[in-house]
C-alpha positions, 0 to 999 in steps of 0.5 A: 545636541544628540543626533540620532543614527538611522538603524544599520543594515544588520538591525533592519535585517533582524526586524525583518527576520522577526517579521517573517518568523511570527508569519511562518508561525502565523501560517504554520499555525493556521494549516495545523488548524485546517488540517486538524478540522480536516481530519476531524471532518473525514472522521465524521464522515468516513470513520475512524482511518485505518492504522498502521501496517504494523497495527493492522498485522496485530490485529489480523493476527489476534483475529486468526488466533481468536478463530483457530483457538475456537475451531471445533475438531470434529475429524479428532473425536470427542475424546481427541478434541479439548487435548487437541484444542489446548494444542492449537491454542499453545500453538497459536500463543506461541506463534503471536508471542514470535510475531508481537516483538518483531512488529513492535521492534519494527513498525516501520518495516511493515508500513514500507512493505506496505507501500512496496506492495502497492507499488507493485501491484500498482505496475502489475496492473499498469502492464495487465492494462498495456497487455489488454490494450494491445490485445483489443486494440489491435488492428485486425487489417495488418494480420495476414491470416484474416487477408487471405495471403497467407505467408505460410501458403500452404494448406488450411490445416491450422492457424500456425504459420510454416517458418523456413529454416533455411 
């Protein structure tokens, strides 16, 4: 006669596990879907998304050294101007080839720089607009030059106001 034990606590524990991780699975593949059909939606519709910061520098600075090497000189004369334009475009090499290994070695810099700009221009804005709120919003009835009872109450020779000093 075999008797059969009921599964202990660990094995249903374990199954449970197993349950719960082919879920996690199940919905980690199902976002990673959703959000590759997402991506490819918003590429349809607004193009190609901008890269990285580090990218984006490369490209600005292939795109000043691109108008730089062909700007023509009319101020050094036509003698002066392809000795100078050589000069220009030896410069311009040089400075890309001191720029290119920095932002190769540090991608990631660029992208916190980035984020670091944003968020101060995102606080100048916030204390421009607080400033701005002040300024219009201000209530004309608690300032005393438009009342009439001038604190100073002296003559009309301005809109200072007198301060006693003593």
């Amino acid at each position: 006669m075999s008797e059969e034990l009921p599964p202990s606590d660990a094995a249903r524990e374990e199954a449970a596990d197993e349950v719960r991780a082919s879920d996690a699975d199940a919905w980690a593949t199902a976002c990673a879907e959703d959000l590759q059909a997402e991506k490819a939606r918003r590429r349809t519709q607004y193009g190609t998304p901008p890269g990285s910061a580090a990218d984006e520098l490369k490209k600005l600075v292939d795109a000043v050294a691109e108008k730089l090497s062909g700007v023509q000189s009319p101020l050094l004369g036509a003698v002066a101007g392809p000795a100078a334009q050589q000069v220009v475009r030896q410069v311009v090499q040089q400075a890309k080839d001191a720029v290119e290994p920095v932002i190769e070695r540090n991608p990631d810099v660029f992208d916190h720089l980035a984020a670091a700009g944003n968020e101060l221009l995102a606080a100048y804005r916030s204390a421009v607009q607080a400033q701005e709120r002040r300024w219009t919003g201000r209530d004309d009835q608690d300032d005393p030059r438009d009342q009439g009872g001038r604190r100073d109450g002296g003559d009309d020779a301005g809109p200072g106001e007198r301060i006693d000093l003593d």
